[in-house]
C-alpha positions in Angstrom: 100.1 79.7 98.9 98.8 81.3 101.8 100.7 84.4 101.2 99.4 88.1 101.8 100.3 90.3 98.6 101.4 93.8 99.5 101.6 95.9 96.4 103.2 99.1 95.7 101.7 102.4 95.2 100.3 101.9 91.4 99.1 104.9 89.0 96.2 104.3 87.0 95.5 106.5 83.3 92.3 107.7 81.5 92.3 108.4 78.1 89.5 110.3 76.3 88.2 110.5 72.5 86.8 114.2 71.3 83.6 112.6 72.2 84.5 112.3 76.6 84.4 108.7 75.9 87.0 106.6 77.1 89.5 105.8 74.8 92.3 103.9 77.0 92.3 102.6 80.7 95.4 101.5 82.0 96.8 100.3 85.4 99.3 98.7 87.5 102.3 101.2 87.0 104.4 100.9 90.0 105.5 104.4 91.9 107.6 103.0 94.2 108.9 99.8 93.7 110.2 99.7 97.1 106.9 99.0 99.1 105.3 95.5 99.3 106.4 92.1 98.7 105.7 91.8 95.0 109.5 92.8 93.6 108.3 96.3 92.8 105.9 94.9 90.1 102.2 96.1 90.0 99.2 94.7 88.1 99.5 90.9 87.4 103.4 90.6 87.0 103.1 91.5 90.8 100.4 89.4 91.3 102.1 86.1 90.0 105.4 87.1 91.0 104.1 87.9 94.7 102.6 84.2 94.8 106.2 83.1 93.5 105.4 82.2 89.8 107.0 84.7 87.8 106.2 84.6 84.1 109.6 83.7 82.2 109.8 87.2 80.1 112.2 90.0 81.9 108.6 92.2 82.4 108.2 90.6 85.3 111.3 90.6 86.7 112.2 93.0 89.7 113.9 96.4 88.8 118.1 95.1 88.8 120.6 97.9 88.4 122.7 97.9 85.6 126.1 98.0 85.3 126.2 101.3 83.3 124.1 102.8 85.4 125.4 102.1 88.3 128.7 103.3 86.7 127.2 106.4 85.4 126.2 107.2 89.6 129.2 106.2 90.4 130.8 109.1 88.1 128.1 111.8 89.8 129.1 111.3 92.8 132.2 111.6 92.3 132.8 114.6 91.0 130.1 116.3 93.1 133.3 115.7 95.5 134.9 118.2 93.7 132.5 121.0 93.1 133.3 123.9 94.4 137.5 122.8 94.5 139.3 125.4 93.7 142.6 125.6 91.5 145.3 127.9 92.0 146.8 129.4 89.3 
């Protein structure tokens, strides 16, 4: 495609058994989804979603707000407006 992939920041895990050996490797979590052109994705969801062939499961999707939570903010900041109101008695 001729496209550069720019991923975000990803973590990477070690596991070890009693032994030091190593039980579990993973990679490709994401810690900011807002950096690079991949729709916040890391590993290979952001690799074929970066070349602009998703896979069809909502994995590889990008990160979409909900409703609820976007409700649920909504509610936090409003009544942050009303800390420190005080009511007469």
């Amino acid at each position: 495609t001729g496209k550069a992939l720019v991923f975000p920041p990803e973590a990477y895990s070690i596991r070890f058994n009693e032994q030091g050996k190593i039980k579990e490797f993973t990679v490709g979590y994401p810690m900011d989804r807002r950096v690079g052109n991949t729709g916040g994705l890391g590993g290979a969801f952001g690799y074929f979603y970066g070349v602009g062939n998703p896979l069809p499961i909502p994995e590889c999707k990008p990160y979409k707000k909900s409703w609820q939570f976007g409700f649920l903010n909504w509610i936090a900041s409003t009544t942050r407006c009303f800390q420190g109101v005080k009511l007469q008695e």
